[in-house]
VEXFITI-107251 format. One line per field, with one value per residue (C-alpha): residue number from 0; z, x, y. Coordinates in steps of 0.02 Angstrom, whole numbers. Last residue first. Example, Ala and Ser with C-alpha at 12.3 -4.5 7.8 and 13.67 -1.06 7.14 Angstrom:
zapa	[1  0]
pz	[357  390]
px	[684  615]
py	[-53  -225]
This chain:
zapa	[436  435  434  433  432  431  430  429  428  427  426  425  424  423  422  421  420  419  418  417  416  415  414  413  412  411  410  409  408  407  406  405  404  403  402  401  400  399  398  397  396  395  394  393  392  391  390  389  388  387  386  385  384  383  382  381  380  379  378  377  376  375  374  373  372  371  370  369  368  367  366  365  364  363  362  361  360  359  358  357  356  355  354  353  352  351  350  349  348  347  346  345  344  343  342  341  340  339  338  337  336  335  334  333  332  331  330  329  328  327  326  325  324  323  322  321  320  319  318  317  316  315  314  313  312  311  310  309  308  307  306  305  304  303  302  301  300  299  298  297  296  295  294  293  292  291  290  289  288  287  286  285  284  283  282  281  280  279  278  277  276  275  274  273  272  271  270  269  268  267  266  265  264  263  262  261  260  259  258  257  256  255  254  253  252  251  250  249  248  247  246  245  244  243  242  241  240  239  238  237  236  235  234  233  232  231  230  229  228  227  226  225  224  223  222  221  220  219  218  217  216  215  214  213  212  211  210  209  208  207  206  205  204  203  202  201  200  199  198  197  196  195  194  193  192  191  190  189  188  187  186  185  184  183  182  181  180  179  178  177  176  175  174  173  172  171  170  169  168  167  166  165  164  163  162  161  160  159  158  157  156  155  154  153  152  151  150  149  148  147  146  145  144  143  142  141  140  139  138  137  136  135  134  133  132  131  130  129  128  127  126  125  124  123  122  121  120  119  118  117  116  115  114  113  112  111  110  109  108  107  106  105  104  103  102  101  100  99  98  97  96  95  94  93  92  91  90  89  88  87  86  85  84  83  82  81  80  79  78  77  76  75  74  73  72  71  70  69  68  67  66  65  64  63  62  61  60  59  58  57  56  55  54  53  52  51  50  49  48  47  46  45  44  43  42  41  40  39  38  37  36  35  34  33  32  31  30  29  28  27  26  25  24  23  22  21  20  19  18  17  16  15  14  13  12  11  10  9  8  7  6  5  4  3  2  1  0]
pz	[-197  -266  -460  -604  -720  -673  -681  -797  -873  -714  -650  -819  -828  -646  -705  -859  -746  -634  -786  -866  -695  -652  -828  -861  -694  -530  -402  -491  -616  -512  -577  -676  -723  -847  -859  -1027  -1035  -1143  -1148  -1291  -1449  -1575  -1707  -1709  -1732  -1759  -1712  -1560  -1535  -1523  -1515  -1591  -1530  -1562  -1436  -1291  -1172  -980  -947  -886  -727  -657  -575  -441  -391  -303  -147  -49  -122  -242  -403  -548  -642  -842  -901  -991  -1056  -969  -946  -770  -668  -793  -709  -564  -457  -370  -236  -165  -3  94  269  301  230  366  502  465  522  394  379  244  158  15  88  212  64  -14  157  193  4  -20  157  110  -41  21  155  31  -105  55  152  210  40  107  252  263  133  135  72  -55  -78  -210  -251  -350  -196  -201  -183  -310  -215  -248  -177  -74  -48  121  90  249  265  156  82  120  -35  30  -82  -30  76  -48  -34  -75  -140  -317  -244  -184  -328  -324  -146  -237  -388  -278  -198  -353  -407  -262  -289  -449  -374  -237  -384  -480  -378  -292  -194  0  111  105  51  -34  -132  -168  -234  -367  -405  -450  -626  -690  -598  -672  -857  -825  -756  -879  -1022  -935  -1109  -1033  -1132  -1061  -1023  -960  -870  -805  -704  -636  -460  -340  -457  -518  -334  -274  -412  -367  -178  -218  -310  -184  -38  -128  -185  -13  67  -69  -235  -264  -421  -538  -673  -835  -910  -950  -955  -824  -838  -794  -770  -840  -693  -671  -698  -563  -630  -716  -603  -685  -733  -634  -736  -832  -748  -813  -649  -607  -426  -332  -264  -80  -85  9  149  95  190  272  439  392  278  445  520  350  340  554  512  380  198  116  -7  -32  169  252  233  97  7  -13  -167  -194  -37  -87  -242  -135  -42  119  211  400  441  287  283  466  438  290  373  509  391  307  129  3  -149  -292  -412  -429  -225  -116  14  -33  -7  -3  -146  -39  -42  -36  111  160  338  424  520  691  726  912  995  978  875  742  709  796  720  850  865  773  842  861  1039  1090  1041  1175  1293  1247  1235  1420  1415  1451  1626  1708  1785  1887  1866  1700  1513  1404  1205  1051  1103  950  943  738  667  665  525  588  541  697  815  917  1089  1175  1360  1513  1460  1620  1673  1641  1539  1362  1290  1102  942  797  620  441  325  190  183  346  469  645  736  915  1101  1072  1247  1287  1463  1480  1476  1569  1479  1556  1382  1228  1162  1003  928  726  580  663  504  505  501  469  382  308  447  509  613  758  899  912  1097  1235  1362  1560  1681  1883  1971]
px	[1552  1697  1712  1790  1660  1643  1482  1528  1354  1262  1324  1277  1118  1091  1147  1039  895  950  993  809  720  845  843  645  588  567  452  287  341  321  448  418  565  566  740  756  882  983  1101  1226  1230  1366  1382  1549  1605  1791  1940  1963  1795  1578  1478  1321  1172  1103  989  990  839  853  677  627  666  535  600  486  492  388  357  206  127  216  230  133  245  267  337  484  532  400  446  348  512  551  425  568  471  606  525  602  578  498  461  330  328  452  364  204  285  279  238  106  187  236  302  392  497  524  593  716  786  775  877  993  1043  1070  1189  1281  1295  1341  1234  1249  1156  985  972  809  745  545  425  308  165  69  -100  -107  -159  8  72  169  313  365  515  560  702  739  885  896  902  740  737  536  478  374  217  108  193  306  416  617  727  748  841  976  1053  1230  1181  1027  1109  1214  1059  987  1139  1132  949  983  1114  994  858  1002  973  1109  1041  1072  1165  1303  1453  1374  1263  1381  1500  1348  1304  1500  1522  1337  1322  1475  1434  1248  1312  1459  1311  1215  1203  1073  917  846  663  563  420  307  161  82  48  -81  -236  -117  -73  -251  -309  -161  -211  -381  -348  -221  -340  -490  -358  -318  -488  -572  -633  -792  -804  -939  -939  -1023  -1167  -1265  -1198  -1149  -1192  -1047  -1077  -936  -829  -877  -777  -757  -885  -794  -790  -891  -820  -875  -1009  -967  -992  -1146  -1234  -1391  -1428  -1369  -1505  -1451  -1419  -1554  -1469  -1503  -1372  -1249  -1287  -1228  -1073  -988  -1038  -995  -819  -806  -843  -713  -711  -569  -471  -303  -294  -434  -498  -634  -717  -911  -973  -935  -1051  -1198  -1206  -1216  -1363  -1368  -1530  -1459  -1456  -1365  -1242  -1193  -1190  -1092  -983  -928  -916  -790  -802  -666  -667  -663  -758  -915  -916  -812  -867  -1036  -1165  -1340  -1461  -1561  -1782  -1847  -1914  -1746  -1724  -1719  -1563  -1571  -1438  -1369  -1336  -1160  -1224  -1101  -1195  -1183  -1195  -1257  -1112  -1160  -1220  -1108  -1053  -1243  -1271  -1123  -1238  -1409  -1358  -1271  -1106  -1005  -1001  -828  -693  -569  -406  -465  -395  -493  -523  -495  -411  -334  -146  -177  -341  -468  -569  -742  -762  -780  -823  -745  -706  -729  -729  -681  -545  -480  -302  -126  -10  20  -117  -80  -148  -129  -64  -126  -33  -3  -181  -186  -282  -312  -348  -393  -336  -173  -83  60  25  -113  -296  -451  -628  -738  -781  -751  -551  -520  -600  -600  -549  -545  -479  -322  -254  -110  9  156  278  244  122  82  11  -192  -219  -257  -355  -291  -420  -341  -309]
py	[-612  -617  -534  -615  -627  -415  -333  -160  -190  -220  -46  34  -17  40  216  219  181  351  460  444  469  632  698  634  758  705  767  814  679  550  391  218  146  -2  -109  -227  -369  -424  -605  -572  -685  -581  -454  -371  -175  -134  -161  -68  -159  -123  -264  -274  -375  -545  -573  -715  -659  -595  -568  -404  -279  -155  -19  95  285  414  326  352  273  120  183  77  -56  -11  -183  -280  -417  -526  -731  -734  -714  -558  -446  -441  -277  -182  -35  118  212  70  80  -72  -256  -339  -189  -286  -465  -588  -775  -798  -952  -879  -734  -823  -883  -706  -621  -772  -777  -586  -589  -701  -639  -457  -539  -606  -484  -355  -279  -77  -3  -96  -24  -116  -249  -218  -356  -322  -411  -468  -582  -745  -840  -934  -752  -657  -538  -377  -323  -163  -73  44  165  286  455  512  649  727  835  975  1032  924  797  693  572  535  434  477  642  517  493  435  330  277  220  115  33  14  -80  -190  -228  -289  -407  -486  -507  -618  -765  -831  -1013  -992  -1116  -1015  -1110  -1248  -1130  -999  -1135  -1183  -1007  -970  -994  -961  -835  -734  -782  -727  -530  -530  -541  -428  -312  -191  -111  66  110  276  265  446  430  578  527  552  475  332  282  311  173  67  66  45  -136  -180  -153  -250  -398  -412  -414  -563  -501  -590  -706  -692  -832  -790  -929  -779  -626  -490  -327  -199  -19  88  139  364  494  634  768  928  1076  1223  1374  1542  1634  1787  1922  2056  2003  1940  1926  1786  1671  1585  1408  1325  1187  1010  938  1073  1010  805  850  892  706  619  717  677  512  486  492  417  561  443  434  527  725  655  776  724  694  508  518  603  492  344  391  478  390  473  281  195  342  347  133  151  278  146  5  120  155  163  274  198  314  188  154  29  -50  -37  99  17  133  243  245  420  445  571  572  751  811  883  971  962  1160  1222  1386  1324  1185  1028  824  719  576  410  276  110  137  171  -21  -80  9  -48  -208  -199  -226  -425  -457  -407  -529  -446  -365  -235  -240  -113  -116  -42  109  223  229  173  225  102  21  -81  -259  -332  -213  -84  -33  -238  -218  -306  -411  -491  -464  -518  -389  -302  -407  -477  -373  -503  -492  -500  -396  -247  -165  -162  -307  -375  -514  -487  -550  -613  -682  -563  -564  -678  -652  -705  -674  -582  -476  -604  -651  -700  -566  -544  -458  -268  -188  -61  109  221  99  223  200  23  -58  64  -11  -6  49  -58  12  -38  -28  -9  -161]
């Protein structure tokens, strides 16, 4: 039997990469079709890699703890049993590449003496680190500041190998002296701003961000850094809406099986802003906006961990109240308990965050890359409000709540953002207390 590599499958449309976590299976070991062999994970979700058929795994590509790109080979499948690789061998994987110049002969960089600060994970600007590129940096003796300096070609501006690798020649080289000229000197790029330093004091707890809250903590950072942020906010009578619930949550319940929430009817009027709209569902690639065809919603979710993730309702203009319910029921309860697949959490277009299940009336939610939109809806509250009639204006209890919608203003401007909450208002305002579900 010939060697078969297995490649890291692709885990959804905007997940590009992910962490080796660990191995379950060792070189010689005997593996089933289908059987997992390694733990994986993305910045969404934990999942496993299984074997696409029988065989013997006869070598491990990567390490535990390394980042690799998805349809990259991670390790090989052969028909008989294999000895695990020679130290030397499985220790050349892990060396860098000689850097080359442009004469095509290997560079040969010299080590700074100078002692070099250990690159973390993540450095002072927030850019994430690769174990990979630590170890380049951590053997060429490239110090921190070197690589907050270095442009990053990968996802959100991560430096890769080959950015470490090209940096590598360049290091150090004189800058040739320009004679004096009447010009006036070019302008100066400001310096990236730097995290305040943080001393801790005495009797203070530190507490160690596990992987998730690492991920979600640079994803928001890249999110604010890609996208001007823009949120506008409207108030909605839902009176209707709560009057309508309230009569018919109980026969929903006995006839479905599923309790009626009212996050399954704010995502129907998103949905049918969306349709109206559809320029609010879209992404950007530079300077090309990218319509998207289909209407993929998202909903945050708090984990028992205290952590979020955001589970992906597809097609979500095509289901009806009932069908929508069930599947923000289904999607939120394996949530909690850790159960989803990464294509349940990936190909979003627009995302629904329900601030008012912790008693907020209202936030300002950051954009979820690579979309350029997200709502956050408040706490339904009892206000008095005024009501207008053909005769005349009342004041009476109505239940209010707040909608926030945060939007990229590179893409879309206050008109479309301002119109498009206005228009969900407006569709959970005209909800009818006599309406089937």
């Amino acid at each position: 039997m010939s060697q078969i590599e297995i490649l890291l499958p692709k885990m959804g449309e905007s997940v590009a990469e992910a962490t080796i976590i660990k191995w379950l299976k060792n070189p010689g070991d005997r593996v089933e079709a289908d059987e997992p062999i390694v733990e994986i994970a993305t910045d969404k979700v934990d999942s496993e890699v299984p074997a696409p058929e029988a065989g013997v795994l006869s070598e491990q590509l990567v390490k535990e703890g390394d980042v690799v790109k998805v349809g990259q080979p991670i390790a090989r499948i052969g028909g008989q049993a294999a000895s695990a690789p020679a130290p030397e061998k499985a220790s050349e994987a892990a060396k860098p590449a000689p850097a080359h110049g442009g004469n095509g002969r290997a560079v040969i960089v010299a080590q700074s003496s100078a002692p070099v600060a250990v690159v973390e994970r993540t450095g002072p600007s927030g850019k994430f680190y690769s174990p990979l590129v630590r170890n380049i940096a951590k053997s060429e003796g490239v110090s921190v500041a070197e690589l907050e300096a270095i442009a990053g070609s990968g996802e959100g501006g991560r430096v890769t190998k080959k950015d470490l690798l090209d940096y590598l020649p360049k290091r150090g080289a004189s800058v040739p002296v320009q004679k004096a000229t009447n010009a006036p000197a070019p302008p100066s790029t400001p310096p990236e701003p730097q995290a305040p330093k943080v001393t801790p004091g005495q009797g203070d707890e530190l507490i160690e961000m596990d992987r998730m809250r690492r991920l979600i903590a640079d994803h928001m950072v890249m999110s604010m850094r890609t996208s001007p942020h823009v949120t506008s906010f409207v108030e909605a009578d839902v009176t209707n809406l709560v009057q309508w619930r309230d009569k018919v949550k109980k026969s929903f319940e006995q006839r479905e099986g599923e309790k009626l929430t009212f996050t399954p009817v704010f995502i129907m009027a998103i949905a049918q802003a969306i349709k109206e709209m559809p320029m609010i569902n879209v992404q950007v690639d530079g300077y090309t906006i990218i319509k998207k065809k289909d209407i993929n919603i998202g909903m945050a979710a708090a984990l028992p961990s205290g952590n979020l993730i955001v589970p992906v309702i597809k097609n979500a203009d095509r289901l009806n109240l009932t069908g929508l319910a069930k599947a923000v029921n289904d999607l939120a309860n394996r949530a909690r308990l850790g159960k989803l697949q990464p294509d349940e959490i990936s190909g979003g277009t627009y995302t629904m965050t329900n601030v008012g299940t912790f008693g907020n009336v209202l936030g300002t939610p950051v954009i979820n890359q690579p979309q350029v939109a997200i709502m956050a809806t408040g706490a339904i509250r009892k206000k008095p409000a005024v009501i207008e009639t053909p005769q005349g204006d009342l004041v009476g209890v109505r239940h209010m709540m707040f909608l926030s919608h945060s939007y990229d203003h590179r893409v879309v401007d206050g008109a479309l953002g301002g119109r498009f909450v206005r228009r969900v208002a407006d569709i959970l305002e005209a909800w009818s207390v006599e309406q089937e579900y």
